[in-house]
PDB file with SEQRES, HELIX, SHEET and CRYST1 records, atoms N, CA, C and O in Angstrom:
SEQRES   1 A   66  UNK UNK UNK UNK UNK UNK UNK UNK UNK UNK UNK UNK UNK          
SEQRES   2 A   66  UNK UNK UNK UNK UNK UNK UNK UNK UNK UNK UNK UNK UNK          
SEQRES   3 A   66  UNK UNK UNK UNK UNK UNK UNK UNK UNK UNK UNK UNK UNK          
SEQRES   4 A   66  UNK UNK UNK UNK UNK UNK UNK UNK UNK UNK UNK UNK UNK          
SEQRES   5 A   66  UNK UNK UNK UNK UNK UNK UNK UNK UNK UNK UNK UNK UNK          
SEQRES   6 A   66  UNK                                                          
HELIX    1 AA1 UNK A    3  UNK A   21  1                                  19    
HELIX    2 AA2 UNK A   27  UNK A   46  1                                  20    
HELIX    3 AA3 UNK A   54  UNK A   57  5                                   4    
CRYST1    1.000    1.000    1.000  90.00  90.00  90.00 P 1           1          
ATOM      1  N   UNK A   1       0.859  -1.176   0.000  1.00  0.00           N  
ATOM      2  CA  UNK A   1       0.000   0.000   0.000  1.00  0.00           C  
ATOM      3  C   UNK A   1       0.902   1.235   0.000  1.00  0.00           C  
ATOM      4  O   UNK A   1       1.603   1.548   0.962  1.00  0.00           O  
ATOM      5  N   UNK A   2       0.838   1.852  -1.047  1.00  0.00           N  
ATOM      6  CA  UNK A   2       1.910   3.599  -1.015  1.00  0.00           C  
ATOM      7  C   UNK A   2       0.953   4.389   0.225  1.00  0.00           C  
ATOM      8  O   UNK A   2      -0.112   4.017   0.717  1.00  0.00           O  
ATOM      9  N   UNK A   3       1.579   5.325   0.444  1.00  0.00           N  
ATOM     10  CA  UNK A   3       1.857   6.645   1.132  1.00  0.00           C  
ATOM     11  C   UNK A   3       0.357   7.219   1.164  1.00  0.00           C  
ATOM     12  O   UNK A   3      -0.194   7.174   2.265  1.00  0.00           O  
ATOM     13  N   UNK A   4      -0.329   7.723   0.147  1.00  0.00           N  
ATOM     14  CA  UNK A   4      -1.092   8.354  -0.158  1.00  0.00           C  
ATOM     15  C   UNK A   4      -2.666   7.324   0.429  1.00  0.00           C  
ATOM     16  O   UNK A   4      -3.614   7.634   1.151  1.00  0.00           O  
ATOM     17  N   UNK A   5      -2.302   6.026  -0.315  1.00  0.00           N  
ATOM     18  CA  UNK A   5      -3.437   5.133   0.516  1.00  0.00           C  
ATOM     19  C   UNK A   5      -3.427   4.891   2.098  1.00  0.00           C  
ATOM     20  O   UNK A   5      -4.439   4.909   2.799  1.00  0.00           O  
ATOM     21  N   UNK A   6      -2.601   4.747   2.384  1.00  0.00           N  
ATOM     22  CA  UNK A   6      -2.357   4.280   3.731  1.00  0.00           C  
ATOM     23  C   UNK A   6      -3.045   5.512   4.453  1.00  0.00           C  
ATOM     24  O   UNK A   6      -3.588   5.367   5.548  1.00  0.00           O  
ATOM     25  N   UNK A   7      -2.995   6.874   3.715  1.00  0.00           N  
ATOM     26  CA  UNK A   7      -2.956   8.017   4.834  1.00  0.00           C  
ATOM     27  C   UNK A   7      -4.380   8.138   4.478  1.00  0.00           C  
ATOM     28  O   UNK A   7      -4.832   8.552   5.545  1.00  0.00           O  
ATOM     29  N   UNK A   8      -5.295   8.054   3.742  1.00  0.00           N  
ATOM     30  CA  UNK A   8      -6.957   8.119   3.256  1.00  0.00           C  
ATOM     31  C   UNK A   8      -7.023   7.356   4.436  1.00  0.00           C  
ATOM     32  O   UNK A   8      -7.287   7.895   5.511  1.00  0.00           O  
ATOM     33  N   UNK A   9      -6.740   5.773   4.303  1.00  0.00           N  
ATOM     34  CA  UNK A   9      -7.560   4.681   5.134  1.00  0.00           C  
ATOM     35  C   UNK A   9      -7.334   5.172   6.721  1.00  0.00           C  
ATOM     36  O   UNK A   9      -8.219   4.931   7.542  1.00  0.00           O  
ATOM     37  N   UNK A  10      -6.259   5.785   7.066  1.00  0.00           N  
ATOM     38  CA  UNK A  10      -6.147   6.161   8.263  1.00  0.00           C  
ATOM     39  C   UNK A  10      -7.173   7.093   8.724  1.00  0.00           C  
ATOM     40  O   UNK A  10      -7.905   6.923   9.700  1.00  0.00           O  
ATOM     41  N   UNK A  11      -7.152   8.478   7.628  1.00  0.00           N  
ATOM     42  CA  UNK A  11      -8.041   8.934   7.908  1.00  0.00           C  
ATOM     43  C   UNK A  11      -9.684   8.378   7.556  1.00  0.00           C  
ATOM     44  O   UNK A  11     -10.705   8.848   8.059  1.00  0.00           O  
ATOM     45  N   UNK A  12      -9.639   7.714   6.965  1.00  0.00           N  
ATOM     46  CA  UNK A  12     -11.017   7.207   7.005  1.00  0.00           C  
ATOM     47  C   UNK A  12     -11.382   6.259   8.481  1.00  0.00           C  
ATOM     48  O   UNK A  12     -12.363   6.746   9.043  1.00  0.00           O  
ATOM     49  N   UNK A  13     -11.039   5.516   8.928  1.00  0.00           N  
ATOM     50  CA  UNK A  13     -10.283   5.290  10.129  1.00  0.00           C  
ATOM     51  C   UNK A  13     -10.729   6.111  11.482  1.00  0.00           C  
ATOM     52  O   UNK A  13     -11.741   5.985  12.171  1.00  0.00           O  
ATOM     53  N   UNK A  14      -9.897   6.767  11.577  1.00  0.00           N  
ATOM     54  CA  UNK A  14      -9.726   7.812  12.803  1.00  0.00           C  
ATOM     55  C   UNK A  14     -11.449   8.763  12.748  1.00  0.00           C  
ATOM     56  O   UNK A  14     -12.105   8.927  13.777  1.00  0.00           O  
ATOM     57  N   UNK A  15     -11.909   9.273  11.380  1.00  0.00           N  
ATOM     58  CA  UNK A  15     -12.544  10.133  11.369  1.00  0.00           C  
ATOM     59  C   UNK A  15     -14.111   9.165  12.033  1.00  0.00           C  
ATOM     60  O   UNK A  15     -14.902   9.571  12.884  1.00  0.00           O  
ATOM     61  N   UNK A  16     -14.135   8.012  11.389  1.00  0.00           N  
ATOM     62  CA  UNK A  16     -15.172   6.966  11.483  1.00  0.00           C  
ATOM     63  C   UNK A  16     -15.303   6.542  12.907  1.00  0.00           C  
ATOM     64  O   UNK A  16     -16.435   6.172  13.220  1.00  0.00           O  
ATOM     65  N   UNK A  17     -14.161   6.511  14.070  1.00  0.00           N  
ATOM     66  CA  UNK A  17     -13.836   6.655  15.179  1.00  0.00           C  
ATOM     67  C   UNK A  17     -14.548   7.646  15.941  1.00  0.00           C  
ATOM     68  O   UNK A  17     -15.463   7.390  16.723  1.00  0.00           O  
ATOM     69  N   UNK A  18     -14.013   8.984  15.639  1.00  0.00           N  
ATOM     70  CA  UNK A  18     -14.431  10.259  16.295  1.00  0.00           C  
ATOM     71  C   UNK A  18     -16.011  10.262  16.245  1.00  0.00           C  
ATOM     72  O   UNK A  18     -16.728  10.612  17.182  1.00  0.00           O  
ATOM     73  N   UNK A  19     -16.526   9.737  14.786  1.00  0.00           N  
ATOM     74  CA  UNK A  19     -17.782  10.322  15.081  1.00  0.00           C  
ATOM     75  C   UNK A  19     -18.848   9.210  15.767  1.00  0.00           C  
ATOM     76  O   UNK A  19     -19.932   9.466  16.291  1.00  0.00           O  
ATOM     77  N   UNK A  20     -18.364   8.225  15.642  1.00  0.00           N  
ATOM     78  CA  UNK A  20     -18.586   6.860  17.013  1.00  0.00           C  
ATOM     79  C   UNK A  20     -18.786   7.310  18.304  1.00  0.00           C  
ATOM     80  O   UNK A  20     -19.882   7.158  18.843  1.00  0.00           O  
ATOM     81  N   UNK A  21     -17.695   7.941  18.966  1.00  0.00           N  
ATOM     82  CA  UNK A  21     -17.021   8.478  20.151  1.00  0.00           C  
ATOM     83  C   UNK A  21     -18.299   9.475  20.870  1.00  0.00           C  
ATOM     84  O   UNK A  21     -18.895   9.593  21.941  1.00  0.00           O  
ATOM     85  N   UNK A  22     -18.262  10.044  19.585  1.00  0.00           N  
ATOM     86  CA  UNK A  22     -19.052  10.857  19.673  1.00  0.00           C  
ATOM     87  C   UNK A  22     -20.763  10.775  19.700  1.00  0.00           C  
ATOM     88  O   UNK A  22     -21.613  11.665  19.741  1.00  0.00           O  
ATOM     89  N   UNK A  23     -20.831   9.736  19.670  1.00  0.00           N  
ATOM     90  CA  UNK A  23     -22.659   9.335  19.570  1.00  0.00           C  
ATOM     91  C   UNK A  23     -22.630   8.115  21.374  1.00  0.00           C  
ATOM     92  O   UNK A  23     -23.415   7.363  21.951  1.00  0.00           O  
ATOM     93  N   UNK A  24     -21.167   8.641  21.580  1.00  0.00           N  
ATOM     94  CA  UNK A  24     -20.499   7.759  23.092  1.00  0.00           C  
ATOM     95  C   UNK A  24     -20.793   6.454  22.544  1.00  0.00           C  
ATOM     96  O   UNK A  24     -21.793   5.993  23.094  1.00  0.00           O  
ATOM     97  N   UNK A  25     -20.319   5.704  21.695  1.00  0.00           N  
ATOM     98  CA  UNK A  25     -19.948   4.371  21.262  1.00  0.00           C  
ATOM     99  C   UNK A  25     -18.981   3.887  22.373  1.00  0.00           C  
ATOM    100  O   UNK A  25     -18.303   4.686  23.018  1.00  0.00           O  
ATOM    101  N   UNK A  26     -18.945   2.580  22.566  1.00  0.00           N  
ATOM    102  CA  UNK A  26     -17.475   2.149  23.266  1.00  0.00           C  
ATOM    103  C   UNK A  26     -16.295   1.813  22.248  1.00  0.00           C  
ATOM    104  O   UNK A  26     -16.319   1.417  21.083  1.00  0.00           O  
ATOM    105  N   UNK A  27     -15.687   1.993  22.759  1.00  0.00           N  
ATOM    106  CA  UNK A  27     -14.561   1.821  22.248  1.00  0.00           C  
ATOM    107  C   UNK A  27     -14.290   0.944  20.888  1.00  0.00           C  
ATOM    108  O   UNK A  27     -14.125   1.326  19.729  1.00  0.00           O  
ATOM    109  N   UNK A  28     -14.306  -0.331  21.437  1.00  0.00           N  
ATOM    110  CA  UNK A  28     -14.798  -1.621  20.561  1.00  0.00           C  
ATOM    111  C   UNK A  28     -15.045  -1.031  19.548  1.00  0.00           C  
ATOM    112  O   UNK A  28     -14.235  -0.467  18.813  1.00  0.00           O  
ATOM    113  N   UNK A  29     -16.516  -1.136  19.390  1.00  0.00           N  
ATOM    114  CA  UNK A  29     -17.602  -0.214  18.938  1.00  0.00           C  
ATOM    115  C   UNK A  29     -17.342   0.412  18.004  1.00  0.00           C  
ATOM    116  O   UNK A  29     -17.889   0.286  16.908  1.00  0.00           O  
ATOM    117  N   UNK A  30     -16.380   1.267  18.308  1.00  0.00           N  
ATOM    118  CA  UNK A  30     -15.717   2.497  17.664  1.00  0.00           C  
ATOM    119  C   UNK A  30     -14.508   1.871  16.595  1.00  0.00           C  
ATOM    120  O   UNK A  30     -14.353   2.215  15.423  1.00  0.00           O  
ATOM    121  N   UNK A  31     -13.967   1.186  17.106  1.00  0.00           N  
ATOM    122  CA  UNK A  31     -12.683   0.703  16.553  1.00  0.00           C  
ATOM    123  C   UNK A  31     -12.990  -0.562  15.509  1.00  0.00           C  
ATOM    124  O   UNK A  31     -12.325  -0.740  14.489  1.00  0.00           O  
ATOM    125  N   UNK A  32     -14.202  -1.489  15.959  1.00  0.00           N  
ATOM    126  CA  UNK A  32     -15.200  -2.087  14.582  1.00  0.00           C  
ATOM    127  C   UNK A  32     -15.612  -1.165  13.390  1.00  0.00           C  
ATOM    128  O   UNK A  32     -15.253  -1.362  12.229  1.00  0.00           O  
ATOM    129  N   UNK A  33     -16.235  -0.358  13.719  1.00  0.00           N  
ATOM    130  CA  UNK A  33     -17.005   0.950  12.973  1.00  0.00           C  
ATOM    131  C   UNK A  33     -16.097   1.693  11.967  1.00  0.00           C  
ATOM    132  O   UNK A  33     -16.404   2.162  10.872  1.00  0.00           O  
ATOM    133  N   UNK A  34     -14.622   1.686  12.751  1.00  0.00           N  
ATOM    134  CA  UNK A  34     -13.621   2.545  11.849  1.00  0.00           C  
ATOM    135  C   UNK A  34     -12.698   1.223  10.964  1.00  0.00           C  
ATOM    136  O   UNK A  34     -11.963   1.569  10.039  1.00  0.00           O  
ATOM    137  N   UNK A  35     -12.774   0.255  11.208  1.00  0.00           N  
ATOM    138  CA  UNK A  35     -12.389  -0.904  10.546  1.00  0.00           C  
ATOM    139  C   UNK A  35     -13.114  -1.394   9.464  1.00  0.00           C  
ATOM    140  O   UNK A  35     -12.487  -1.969   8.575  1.00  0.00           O  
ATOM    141  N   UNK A  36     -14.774  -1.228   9.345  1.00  0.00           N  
ATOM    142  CA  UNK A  36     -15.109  -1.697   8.461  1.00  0.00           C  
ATOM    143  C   UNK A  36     -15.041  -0.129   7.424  1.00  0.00           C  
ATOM    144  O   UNK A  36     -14.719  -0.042   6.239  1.00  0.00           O  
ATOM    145  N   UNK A  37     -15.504   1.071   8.455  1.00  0.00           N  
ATOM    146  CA  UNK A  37     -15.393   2.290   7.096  1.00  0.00           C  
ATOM    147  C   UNK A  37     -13.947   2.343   6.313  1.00  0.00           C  
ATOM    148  O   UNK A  37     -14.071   2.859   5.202  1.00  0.00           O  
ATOM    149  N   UNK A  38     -12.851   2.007   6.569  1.00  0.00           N  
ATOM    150  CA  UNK A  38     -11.131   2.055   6.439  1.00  0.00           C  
ATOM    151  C   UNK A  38     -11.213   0.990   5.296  1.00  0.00           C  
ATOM    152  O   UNK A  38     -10.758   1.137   4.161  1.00  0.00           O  
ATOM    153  N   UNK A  39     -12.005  -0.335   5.883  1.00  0.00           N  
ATOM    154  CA  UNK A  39     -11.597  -1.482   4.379  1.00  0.00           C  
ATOM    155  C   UNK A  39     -12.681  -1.103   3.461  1.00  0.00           C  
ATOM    156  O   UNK A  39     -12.757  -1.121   2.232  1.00  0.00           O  
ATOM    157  N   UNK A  40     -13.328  -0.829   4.195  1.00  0.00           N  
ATOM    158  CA  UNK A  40     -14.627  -0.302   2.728  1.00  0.00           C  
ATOM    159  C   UNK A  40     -13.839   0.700   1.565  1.00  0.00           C  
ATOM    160  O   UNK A  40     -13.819   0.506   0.349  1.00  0.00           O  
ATOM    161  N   UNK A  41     -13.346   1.569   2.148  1.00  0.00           N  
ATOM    162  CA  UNK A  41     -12.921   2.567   1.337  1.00  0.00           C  
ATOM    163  C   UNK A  41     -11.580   2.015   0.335  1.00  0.00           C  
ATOM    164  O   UNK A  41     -11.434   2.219  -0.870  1.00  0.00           O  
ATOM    165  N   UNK A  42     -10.551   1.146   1.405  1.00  0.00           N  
ATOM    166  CA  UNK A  42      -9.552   0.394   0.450  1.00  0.00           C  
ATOM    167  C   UNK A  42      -9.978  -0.748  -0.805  1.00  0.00           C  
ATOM    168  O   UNK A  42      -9.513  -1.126  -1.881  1.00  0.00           O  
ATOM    169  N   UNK A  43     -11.443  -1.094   0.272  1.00  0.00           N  
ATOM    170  CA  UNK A  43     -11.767  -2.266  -1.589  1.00  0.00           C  
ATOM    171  C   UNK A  43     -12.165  -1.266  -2.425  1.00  0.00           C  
ATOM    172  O   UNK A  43     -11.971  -1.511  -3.616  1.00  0.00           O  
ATOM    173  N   UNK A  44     -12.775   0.024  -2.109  1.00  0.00           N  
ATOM    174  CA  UNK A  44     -13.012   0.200  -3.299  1.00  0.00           C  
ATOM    175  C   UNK A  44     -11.855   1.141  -3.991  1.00  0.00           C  
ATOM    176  O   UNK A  44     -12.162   1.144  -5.183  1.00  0.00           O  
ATOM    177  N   UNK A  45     -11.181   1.597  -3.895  1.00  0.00           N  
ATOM    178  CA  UNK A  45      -9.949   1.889  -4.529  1.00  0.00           C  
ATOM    179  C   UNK A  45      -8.982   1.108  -5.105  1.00  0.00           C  
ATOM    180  O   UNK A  45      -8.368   1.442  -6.119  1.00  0.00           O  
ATOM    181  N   UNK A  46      -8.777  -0.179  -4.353  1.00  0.00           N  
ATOM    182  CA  UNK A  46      -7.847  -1.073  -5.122  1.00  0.00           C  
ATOM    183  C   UNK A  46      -8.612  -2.402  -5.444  1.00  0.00           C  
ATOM    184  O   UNK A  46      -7.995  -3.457  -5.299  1.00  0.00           O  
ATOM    185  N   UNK A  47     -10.001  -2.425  -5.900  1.00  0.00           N  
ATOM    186  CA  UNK A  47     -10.585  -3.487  -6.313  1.00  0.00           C  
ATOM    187  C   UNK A  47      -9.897  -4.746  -5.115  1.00  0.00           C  
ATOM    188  O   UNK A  47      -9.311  -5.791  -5.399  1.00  0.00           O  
ATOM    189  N   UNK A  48     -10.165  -4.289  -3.995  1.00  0.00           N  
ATOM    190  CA  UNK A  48      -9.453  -5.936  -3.593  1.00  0.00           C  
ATOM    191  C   UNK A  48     -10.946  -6.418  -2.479  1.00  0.00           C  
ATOM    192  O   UNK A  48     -11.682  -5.630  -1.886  1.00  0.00           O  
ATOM    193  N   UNK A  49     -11.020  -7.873  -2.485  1.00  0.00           N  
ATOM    194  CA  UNK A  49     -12.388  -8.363  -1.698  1.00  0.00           C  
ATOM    195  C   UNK A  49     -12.406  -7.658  -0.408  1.00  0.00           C  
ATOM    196  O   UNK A  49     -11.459  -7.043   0.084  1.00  0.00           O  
ATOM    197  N   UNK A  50     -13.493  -7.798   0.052  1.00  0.00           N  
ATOM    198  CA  UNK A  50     -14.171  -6.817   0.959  1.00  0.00           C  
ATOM    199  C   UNK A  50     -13.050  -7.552   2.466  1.00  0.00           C  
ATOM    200  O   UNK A  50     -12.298  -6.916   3.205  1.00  0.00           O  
ATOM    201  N   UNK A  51     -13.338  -8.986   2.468  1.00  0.00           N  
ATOM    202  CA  UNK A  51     -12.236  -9.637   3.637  1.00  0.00           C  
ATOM    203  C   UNK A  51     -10.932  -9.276   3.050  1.00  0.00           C  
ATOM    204  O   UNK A  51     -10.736  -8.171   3.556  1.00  0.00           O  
ATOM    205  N   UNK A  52      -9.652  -9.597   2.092  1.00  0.00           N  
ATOM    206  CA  UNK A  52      -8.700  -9.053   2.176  1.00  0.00           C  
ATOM    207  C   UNK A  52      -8.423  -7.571   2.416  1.00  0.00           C  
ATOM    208  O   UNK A  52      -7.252  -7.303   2.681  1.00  0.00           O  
ATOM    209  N   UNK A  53      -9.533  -6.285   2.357  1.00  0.00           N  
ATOM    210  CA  UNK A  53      -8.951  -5.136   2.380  1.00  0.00           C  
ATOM    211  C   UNK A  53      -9.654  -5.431   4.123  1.00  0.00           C  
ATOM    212  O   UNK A  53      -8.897  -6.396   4.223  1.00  0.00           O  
ATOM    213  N   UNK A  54      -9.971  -5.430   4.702  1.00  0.00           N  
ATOM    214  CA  UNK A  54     -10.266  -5.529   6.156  1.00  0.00           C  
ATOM    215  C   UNK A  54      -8.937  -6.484   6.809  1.00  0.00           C  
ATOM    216  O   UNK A  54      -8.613  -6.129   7.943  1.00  0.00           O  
ATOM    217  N   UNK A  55      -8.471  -7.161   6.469  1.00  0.00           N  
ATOM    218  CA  UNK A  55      -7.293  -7.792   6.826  1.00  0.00           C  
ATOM    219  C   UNK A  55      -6.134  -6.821   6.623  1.00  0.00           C  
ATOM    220  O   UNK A  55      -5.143  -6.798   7.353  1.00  0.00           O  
ATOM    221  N   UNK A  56      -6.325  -6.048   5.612  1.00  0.00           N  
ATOM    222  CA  UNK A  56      -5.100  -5.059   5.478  1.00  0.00           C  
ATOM    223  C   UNK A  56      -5.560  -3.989   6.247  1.00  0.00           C  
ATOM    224  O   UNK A  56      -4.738  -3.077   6.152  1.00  0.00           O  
ATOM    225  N   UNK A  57      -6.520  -3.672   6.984  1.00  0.00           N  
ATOM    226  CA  UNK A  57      -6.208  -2.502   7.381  1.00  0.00           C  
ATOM    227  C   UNK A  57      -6.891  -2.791   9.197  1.00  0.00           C  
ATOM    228  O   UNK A  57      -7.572  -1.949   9.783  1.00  0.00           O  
ATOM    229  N   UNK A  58      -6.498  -4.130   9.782  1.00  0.00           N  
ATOM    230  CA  UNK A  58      -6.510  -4.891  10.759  1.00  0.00           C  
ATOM    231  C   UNK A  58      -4.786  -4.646  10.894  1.00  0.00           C  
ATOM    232  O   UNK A  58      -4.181  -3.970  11.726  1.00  0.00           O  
ATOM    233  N   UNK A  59      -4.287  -5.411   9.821  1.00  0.00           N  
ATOM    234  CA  UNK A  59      -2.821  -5.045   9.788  1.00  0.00           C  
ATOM    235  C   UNK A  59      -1.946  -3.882  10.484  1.00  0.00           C  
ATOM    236  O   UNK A  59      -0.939  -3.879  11.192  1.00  0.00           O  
ATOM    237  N   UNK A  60      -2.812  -2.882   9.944  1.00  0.00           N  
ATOM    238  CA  UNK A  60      -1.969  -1.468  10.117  1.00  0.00           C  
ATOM    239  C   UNK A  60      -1.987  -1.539  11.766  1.00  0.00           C  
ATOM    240  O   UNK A  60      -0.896  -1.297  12.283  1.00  0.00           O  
ATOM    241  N   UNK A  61      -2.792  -1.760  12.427  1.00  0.00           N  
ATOM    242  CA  UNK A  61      -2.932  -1.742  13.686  1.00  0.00           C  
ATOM    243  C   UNK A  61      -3.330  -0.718  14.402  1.00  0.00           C  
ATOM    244  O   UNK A  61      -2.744  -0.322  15.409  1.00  0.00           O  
ATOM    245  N   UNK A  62      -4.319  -0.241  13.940  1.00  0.00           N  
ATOM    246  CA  UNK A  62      -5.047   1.430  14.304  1.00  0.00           C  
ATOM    247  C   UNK A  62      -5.483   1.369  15.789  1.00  0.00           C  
ATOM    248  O   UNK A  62      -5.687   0.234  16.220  1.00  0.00           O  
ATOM    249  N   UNK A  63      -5.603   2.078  16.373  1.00  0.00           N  
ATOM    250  CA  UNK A  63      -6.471   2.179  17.406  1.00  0.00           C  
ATOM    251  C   UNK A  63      -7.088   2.999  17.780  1.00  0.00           C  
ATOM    252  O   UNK A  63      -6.347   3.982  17.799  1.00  0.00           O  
ATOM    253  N   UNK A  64      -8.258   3.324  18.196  1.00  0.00           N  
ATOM    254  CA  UNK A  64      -9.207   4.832  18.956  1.00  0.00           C  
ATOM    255  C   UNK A  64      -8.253   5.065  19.525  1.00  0.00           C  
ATOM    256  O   UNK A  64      -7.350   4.403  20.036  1.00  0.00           O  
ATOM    257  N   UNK A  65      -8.541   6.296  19.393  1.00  0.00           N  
ATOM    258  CA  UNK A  65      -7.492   7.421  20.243  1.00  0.00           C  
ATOM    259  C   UNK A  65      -8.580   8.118  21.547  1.00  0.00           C  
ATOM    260  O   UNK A  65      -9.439   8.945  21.243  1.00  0.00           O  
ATOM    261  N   UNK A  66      -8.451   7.805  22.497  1.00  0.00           N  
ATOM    262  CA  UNK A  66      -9.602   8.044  23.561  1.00  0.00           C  
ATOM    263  C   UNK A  66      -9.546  10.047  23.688  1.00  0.00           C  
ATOM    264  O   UNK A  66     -10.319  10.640  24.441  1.00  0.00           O  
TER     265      UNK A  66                                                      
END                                                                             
């Protein structure tokens, strides 16, 4: 994954997080929520199945930022 993807999915990610956080999701919750919005957004940019881009961005190892 280059530079430019990695930093979308993050922010897709983090932002999908905040607004979780923000409806007071738990954590979990939050960190499911920003996992599936993060691979959603990578399958559809690099055509890859809906389980391998969720495995790649399980990978990265994100976490809510409390």
């Amino acid at each position: 994954m280059d530079s430019a993807s990695k930093e979308m999915i993050e922010e897709a990610y983090f932002e999908t997080v905040t607004e979780a956080l923000a409806r007071n999701e738990s954590l979990l919750t939050a960190h499911k929520e920003g996992v599936t919005a993060a691979a959603m957004l990578l399958a559809a940019i690099t055509g890859l199945d809906d389980e391998d881009a969720k495995k790649e961005v399980i990978a990265l190892e994100l976490r809510p930022q409390e």
